[in-house]
C-alpha positions as CSV (number, residue, x, y, z in Angstrom):
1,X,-15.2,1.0,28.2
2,X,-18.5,-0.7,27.8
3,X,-18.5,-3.9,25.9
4,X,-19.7,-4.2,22.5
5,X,-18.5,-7.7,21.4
6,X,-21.0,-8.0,17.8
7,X,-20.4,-4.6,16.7
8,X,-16.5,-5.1,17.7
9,X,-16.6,-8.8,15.7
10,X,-18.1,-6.7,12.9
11,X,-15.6,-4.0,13.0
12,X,-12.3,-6.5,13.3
13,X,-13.4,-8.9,10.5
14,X,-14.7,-5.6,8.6
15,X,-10.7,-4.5,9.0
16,X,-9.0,-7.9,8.3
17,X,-11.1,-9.1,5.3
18,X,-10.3,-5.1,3.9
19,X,-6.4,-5.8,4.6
20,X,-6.7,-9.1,3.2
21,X,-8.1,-8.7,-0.1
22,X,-5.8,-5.2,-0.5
23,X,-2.7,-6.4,-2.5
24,X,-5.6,-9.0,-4.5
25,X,-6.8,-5.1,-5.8
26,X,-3.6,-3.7,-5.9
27,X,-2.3,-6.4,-8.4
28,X,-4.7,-5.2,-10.6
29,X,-3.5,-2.1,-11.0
30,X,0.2,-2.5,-10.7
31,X,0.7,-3.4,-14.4
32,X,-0.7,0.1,-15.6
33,X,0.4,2.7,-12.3
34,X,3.5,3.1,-11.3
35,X,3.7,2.0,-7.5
36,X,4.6,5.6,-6.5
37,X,1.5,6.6,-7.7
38,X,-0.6,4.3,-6.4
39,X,0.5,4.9,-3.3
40,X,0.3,8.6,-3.7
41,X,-3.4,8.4,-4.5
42,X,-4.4,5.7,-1.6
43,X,-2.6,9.0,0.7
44,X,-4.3,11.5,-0.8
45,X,-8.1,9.5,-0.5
46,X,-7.1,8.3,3.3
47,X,-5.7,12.5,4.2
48,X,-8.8,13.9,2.7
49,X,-11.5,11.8,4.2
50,X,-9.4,12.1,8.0
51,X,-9.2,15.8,6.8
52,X,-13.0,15.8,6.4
53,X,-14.1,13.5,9.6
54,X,-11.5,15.7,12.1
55,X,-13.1,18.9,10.8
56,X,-16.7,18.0,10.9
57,X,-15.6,16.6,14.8
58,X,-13.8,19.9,15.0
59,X,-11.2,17.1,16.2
60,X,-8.1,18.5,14.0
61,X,-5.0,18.5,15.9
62,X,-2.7,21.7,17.2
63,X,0.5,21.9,16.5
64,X,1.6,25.1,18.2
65,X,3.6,24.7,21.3
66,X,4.6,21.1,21.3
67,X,7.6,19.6,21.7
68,X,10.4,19.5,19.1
69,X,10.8,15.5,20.5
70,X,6.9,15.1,18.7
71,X,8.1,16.6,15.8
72,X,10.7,13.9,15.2
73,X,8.6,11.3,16.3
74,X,6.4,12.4,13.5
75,X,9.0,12.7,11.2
76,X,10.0,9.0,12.0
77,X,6.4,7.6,11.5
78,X,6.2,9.3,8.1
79,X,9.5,7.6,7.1
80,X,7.7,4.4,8.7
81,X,4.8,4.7,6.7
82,X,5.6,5.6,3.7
83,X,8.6,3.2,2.8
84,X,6.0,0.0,4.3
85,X,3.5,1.7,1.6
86,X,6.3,1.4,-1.3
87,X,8.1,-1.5,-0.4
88,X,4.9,-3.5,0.2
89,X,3.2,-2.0,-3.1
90,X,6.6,-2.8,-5.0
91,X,6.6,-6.6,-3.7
92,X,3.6,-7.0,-5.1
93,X,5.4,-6.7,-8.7
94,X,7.3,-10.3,-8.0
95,X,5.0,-12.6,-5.3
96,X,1.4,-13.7,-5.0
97,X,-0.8,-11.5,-1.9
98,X,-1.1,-14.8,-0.1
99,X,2.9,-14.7,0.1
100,X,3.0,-10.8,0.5
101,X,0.6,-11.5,3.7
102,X,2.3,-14.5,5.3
103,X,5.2,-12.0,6.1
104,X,3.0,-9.3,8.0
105,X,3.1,-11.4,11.6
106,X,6.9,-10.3,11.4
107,X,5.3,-6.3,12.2
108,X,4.0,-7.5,15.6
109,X,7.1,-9.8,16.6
110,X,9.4,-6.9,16.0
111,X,7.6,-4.6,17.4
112,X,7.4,-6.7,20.3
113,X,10.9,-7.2,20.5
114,X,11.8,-2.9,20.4
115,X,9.3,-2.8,23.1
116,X,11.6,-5.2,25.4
117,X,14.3,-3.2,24.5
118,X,12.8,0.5,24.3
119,X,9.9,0.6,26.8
120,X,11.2,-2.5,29.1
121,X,8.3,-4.7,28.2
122,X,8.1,-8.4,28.8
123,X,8.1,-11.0,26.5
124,X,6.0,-13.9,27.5
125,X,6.2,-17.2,27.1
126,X,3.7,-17.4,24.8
127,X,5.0,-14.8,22.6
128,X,8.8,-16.8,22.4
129,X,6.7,-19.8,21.2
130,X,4.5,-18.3,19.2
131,X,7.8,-16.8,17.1
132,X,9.1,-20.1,16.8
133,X,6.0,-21.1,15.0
134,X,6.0,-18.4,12.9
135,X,9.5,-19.5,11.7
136,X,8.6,-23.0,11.4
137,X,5.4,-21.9,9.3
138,X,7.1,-19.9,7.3
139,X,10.2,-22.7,6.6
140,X,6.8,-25.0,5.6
141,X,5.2,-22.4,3.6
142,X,8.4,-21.6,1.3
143,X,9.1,-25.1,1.4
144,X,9.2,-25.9,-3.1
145,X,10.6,-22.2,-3.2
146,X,14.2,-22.4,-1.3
147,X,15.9,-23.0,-5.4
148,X,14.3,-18.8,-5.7
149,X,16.3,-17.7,-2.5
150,X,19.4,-19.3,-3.7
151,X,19.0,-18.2,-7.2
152,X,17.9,-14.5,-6.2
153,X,15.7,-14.4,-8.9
154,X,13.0,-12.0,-9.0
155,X,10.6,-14.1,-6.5
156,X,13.0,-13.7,-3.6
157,X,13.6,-10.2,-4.5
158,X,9.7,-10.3,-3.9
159,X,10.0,-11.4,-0.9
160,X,12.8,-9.9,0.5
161,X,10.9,-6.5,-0.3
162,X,7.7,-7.9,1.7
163,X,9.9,-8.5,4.7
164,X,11.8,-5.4,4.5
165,X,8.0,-3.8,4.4
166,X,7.2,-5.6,7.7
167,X,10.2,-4.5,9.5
168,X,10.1,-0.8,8.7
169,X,6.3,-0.8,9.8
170,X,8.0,-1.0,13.6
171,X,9.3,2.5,12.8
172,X,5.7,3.7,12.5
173,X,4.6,1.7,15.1
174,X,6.8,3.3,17.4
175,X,6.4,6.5,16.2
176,X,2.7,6.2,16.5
177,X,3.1,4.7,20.6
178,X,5.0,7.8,21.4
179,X,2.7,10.7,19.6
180,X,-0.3,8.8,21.1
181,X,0.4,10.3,24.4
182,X,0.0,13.9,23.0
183,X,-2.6,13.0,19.9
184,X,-6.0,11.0,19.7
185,X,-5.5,7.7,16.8
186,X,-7.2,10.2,14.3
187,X,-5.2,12.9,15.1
188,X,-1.8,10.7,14.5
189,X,-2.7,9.2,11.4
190,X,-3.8,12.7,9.8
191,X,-0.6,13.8,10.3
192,X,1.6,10.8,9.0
193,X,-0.7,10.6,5.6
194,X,-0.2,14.7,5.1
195,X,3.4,13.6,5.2
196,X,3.5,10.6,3.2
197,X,1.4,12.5,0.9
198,X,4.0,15.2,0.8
199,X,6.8,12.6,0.8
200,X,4.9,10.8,-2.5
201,X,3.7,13.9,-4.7
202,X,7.1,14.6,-6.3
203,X,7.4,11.3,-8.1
204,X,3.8,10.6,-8.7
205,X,2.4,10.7,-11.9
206,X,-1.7,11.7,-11.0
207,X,-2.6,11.5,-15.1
208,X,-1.7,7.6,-15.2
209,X,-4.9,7.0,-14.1
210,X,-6.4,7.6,-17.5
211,X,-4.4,4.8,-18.7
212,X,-6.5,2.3,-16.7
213,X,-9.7,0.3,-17.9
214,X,-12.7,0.4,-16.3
215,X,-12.1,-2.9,-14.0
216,X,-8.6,-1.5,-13.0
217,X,-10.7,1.7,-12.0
218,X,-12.4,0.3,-9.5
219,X,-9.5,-1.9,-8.3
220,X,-7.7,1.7,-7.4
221,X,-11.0,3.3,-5.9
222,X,-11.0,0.3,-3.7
223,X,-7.5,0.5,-2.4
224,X,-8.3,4.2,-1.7
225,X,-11.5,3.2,0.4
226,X,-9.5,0.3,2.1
227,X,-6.7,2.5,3.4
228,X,-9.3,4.8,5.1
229,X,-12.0,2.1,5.6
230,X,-9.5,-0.5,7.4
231,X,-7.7,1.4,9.7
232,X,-10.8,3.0,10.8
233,X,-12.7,0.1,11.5
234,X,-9.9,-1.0,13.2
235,X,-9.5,1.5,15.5
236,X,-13.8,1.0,16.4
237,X,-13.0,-2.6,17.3
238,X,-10.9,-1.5,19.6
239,X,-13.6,1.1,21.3
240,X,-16.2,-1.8,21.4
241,X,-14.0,-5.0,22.2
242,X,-11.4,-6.4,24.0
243,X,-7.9,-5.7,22.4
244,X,-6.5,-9.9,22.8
245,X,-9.8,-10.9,20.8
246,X,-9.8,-7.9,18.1
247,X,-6.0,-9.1,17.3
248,X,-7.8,-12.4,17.2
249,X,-9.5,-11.9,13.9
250,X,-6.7,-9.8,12.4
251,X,-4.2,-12.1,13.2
252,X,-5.8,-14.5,10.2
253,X,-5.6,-11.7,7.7
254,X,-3.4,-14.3,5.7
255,X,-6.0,-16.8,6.0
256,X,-8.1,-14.1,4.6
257,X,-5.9,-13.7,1.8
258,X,-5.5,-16.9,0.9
259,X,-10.0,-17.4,0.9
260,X,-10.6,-14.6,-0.9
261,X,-8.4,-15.1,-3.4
262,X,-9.4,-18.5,-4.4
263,X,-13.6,-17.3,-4.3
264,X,-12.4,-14.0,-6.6
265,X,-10.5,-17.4,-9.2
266,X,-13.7,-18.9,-9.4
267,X,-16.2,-16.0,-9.8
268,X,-14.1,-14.2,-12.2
269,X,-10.8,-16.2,-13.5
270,X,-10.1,-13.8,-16.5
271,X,-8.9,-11.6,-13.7
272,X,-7.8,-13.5,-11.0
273,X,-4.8,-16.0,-10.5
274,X,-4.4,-18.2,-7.5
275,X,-1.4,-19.0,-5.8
276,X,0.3,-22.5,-6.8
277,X,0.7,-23.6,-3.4
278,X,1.3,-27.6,-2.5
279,X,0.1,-28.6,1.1
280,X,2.7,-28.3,3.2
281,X,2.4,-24.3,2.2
282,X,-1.2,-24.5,3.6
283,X,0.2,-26.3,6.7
284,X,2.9,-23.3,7.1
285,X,0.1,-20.6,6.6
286,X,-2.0,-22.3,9.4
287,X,0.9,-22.8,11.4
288,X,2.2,-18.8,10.5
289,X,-1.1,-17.6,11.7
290,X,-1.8,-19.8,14.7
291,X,2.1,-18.6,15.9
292,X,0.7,-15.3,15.4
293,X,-2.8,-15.8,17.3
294,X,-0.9,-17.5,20.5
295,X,0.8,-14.7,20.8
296,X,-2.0,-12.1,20.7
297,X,-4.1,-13.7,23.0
298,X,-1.7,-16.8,24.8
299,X,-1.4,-14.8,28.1
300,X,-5.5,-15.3,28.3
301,X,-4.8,-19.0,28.4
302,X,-2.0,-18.9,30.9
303,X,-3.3,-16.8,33.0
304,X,-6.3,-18.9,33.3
305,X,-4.2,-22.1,34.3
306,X,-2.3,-20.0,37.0
């Protein structure tokens, strides 16, 4: 792969600065869509621009005579996808995007740990410490707000919806590993969104979206562009750069959050709200997001000692 490394920084910040300012837009539009429907529209903008970009490519994937195994796998990343979609959406209803964000790292540290225990991977010394910073960082950043968890008012319930968002993303990670062996990146994701479009179209209710203004409008075209915008910038990084130094910038999607939410307060504060955070919860976030970068790109530093 020939190295591209300013077009590849351009793709990974493109992707994290799209991820981080998503659940600022969703917020927006949560309090006149139902989260069903949000998600069902952010499906149906991400299937039919794939739909159109495979076709043009004449890249759209066959699905006679593969294995039933494929099938399920495909089955599993659609139930992956789709519930991370909801549950994440639905979070969103209860806890500030900075909070909804802090909780992603916990995708990458379990799906680290099924790879130890599905695929025989290793885990690293640098990957054990960095989860034991991302526990500390997040014991820092929920530092004023252990009185929520004990009370399990509507804040943890928040919360606990973020975290069950992050762990059932592992199902479509997996899923995603295993159909990569038969399926281009494209090719996989095509198929998942068909099925979480499929999976979201009985309970969505397409004619709420007359009952938004015209800022809240814009808000829900944007989370439609982002979902097909961000994952495919992504997946460019990764053409033109070095994988360790692509997770690099995406690792500080929080951080991104957390920016951009306080530049959208000060442009436009009849909109916006920031999170009331003290700074021991800005020492957690640094700390949640540094635990997370050790571990994307530690081995480069240890290997360089040895």
């Amino acid at each position: 792969m020939q190295q591209k490394p300013i077009l590849g920084f351009f793709y990974a910040l493109t992707a994290a600065v799209m991820w981080g300012s998503l659940p600022i837009a969703i917020q927006q539009v949560l309090p006149a869509m139902n989260v069903e429907t949000i998600v069902w529209y952010r499906f149906s903008a991400a299937t039919l621009g794939l739909f159109l970009l495979l076709i043009c490519s004449k890249k759209l994937p066959k699905l006679n005579n593969i294995h039933r195994r494929y099938w399920w796998f495909l089955l599993l990343g659609v139930i992956g996808l789709a519930a991370n979609f909801f549950l994440f959406n639905y979070a969103l209803k209860f806890i500030p995007p900075t909070t909804s964000q802090i909780l992603s790292p916990f995708s990458s540290f379990m799906m680290l740990l099924f790879g130890v225990l599905l695929f025989k991977e290793k885990l690293g010394i640098h990957q054990k410490i960095g989860f034991i910073l991302l526990v500390i960082g997040l014991l820092l950043f929920f530092n004023d707000r252990f009185s929520d968890f004990l009370q399990f008012n509507l804040y943890f319930k928040g919360v606990f919806l973020g975290f069950c968002a992050s762990l059932i993303w592992v199902a479509y990670g997996i899923a995603q590993k295993m159909l990569l062996i038969k399926f281009s990146s494209q090719q996989v994701l095509f198929m998942i969104y068909i099925g979480c479009f499929a999976v979201f179209t009985p309970t969505a209710a397409p004619t709420q979206v007359m009952n938004l203004n015209l800022f809240q409008g814009l808000c829900l075209l944007y989370c439609c562009a982002n979902t097909l915008i961000a994952y495919g910038a992504y997946a460019e990084s990764l053409n033109c750069w070095d994988v360790a130094k692509v997770s690099a910038i995406t690792t500080q999607i929080p951080i991104f959050t957390l920016v951009i939410s306080h530049i959208l307060v000060w442009v436009a504060p009849q909109y916006f709200t920031i999170d009331d955070l003290n700074w021991i919860s800005y020492a957690g976030a640094i700390i949640v997001v540094s635990g997370a970068l050790l571990s994307a790109i530690g081995h480069k530093f240890i290997k360089n000692k040895n």
